[in-house]
C-alpha positions in Angstrom: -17.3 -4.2 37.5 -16.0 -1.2 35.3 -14.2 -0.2 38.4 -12.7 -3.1 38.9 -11.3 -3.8 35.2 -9.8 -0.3 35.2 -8.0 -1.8 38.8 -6.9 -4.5 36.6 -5.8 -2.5 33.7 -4.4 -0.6 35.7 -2.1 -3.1 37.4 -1.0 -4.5 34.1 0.4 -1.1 33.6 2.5 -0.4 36.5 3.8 -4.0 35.9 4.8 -3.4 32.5 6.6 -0.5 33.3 8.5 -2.1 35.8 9.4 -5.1 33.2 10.0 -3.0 30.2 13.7 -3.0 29.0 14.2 -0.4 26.0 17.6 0.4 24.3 16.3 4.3 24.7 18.3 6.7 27.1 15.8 7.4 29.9 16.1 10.6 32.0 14.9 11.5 35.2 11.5 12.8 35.9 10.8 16.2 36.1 7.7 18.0 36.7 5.0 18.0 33.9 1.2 17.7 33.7 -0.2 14.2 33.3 -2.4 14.1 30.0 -5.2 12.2 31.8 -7.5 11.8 28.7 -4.3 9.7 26.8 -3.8 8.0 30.1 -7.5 6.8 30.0 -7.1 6.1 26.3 -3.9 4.1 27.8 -6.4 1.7 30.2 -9.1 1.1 27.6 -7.0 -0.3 25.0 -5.4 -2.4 27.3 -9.0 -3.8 28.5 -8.8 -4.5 24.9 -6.2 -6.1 24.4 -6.9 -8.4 27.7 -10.4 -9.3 26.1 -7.6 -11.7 23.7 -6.3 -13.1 26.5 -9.4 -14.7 27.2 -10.9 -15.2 23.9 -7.8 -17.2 22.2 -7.7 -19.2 25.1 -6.1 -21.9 26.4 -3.6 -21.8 23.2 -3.5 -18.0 22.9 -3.0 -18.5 19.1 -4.2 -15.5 17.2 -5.0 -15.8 13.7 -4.3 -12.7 11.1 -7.2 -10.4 11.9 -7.4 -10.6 15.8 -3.5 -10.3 15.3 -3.5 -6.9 13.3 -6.0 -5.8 15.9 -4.4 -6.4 18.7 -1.0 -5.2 17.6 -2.8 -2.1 16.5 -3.6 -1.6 20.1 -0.3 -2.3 21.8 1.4 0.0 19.0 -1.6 2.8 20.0 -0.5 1.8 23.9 3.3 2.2 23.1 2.8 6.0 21.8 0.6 7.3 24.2 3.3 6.2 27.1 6.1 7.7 25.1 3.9 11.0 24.5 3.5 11.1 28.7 7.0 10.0 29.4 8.1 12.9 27.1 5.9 15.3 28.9 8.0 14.8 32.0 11.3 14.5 30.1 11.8 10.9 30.6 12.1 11.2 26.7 13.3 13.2 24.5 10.5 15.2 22.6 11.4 14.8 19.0 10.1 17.7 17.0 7.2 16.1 15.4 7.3 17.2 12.3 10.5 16.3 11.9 9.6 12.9 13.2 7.1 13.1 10.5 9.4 13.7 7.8 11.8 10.7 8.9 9.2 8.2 9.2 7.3 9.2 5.8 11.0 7.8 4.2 9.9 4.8 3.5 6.5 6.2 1.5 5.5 7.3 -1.7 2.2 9.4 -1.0 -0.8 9.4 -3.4 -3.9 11.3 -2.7 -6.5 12.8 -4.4 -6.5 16.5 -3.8 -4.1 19.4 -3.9 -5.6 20.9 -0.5 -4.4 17.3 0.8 -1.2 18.1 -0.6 -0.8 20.7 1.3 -1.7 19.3 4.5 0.6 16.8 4.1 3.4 18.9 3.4 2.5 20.8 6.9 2.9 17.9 8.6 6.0 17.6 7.8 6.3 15.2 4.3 8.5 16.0 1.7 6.5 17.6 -1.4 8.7 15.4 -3.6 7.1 12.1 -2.2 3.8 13.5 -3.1 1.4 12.6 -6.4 -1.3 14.4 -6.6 -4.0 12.1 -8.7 -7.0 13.8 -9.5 -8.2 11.0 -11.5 -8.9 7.5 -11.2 -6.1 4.7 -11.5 -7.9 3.1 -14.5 -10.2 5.1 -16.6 -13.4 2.9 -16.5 -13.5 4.4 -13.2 -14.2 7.7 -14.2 -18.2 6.3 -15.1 -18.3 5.2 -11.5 -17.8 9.0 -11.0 -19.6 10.4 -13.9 -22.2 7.7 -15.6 -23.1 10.1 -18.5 -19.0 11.2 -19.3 -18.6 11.0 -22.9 -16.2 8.6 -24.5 -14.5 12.1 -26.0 -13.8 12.9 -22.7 -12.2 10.0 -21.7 -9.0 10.3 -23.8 -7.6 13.0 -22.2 -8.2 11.4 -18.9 -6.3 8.2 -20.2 -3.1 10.4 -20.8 -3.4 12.0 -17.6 -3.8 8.7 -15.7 -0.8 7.8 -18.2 1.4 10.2 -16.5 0.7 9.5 -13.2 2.0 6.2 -13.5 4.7 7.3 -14.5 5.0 9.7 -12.0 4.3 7.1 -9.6 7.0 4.7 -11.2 9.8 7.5 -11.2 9.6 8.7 -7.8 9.7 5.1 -6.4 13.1 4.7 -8.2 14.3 7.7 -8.1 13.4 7.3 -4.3 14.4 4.2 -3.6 11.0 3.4 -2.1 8.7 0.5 -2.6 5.9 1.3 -0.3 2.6 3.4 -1.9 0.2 5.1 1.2 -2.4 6.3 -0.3 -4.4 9.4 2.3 -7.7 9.8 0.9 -11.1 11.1 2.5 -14.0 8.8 2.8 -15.5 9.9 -0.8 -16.3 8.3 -4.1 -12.9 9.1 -5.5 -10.9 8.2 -2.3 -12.9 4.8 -2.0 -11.7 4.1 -5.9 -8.6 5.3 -5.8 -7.9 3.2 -2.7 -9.2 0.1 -4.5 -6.9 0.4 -7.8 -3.8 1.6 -5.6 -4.1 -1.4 -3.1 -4.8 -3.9 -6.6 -2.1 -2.3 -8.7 0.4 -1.8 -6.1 -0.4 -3.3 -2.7 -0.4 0.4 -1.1 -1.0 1.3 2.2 -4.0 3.5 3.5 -4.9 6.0 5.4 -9.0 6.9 4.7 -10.9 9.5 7.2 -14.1 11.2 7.2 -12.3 14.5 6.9 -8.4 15.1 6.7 -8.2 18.4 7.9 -9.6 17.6 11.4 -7.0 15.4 11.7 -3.8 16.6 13.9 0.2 15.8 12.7 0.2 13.7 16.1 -2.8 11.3 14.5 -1.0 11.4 10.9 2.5 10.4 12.9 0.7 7.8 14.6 -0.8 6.2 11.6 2.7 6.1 9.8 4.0 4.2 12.6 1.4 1.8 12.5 2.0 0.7 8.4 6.2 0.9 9.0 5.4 -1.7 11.8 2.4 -3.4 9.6 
């Protein structure tokens, strides 16, 4: 049966290949090495996507989730076959960094850390469009954090998240950007920081276990995903 799906998947493929009509310059092939575990990654997110076929029939109507999920997985599809296309210069292999910086136009990036900072900055955004936090959005968050901080304590916090704003208000004009992705780790802070970014300003998110096992291919994929979100 598993065989058989992947024959399937497989089919829907080679068929959309032959369909496809793209604006894009294509060149011919030329020899390369065929990144079998992206091509495999290729076939099970189209299983995916097939399982909507079936399961929004006969109107095929999706409603918002099952939309966003199976976008997500033709937009995951669509990279992979331009990363192997590229391999075998069908496409141009844009430097990815510099792919990086062009898509992360449209951002303003908050995060929590100033190691995160710099990892963004390797991948290739613009140390301008980045605001380091360190605190909370709103400073009753800080006893989520810390139950036993002081009130004392909490007055310098204020003016820091004060500036921030700020910070946050003056790079979006100065800018011109509307759009807030917050890239955060899976912690305490990134969870709360997350929550008042996405109340306060409707941001966008990036949220792993651990950022820095994550690779600038990954990072480029998720920016393509909110542009097209």
């Amino acid at each position: 049966m598993h065989k058989t799906r992947f024959k399937q998947a497989q089919s829907l493929l080679e068929e959309a290949g032959k369909s496809s009509k793209t604006t894009e310059k294509l060149k011919p092939p030329k020899e390369g090495k065929i990144d079998s575990s992206a091509y495999e990654e290729i076939l099970n997110k189209i299983i995916k996507t097939e399982e909507f076929i079936y399961s929004s029939r006969p109107s095929h109507h999706l409603l918002q989730e099952d939309a966003e999920e199976f976008c997500s997985n033709l937009i995951d599809i669509r990279n992979k076959i331009d990363e192997i296309l590229a391999e075998f210069g069908v496409l141009e292999k844009e430097d990815i960094e510099e792919e990086v910086k062009r898509l992360s136009e449209r951002f303003i990036f908050l995060t929590t850390k100033g190691n995160f900072k710099k990892l963004l900055t390797r991948w290739g955004v613009e140390p301008q469009r980045i605001i380091v936090a360190g605190v909370p959005l709103e400073a009753e968050d800080m006893r989520i954090l810390n139950p036993n901080i002081p009130e004392s304590a909490l007055e310098p916090i204020k003016k820091k998240i004060s500036h921030v704003k700020k910070d946050i208000d003056r790079k979006m004009n100065e800018l011109d950007v509307e759009n807030i992705l917050v890239v955060v780790e899976k912690d305490k802070s990134g969870e709360i920081l997350v929550k008042r970014a996405k109340d306060n300003y409707g941001a966008f998110v990036i949220e792993e276990d651990s950022l820095k096992d994550i690779d600038v291919s990954e990072f480029k994929r998720s920016l393509k995903k909110h542009l097209l979100s």
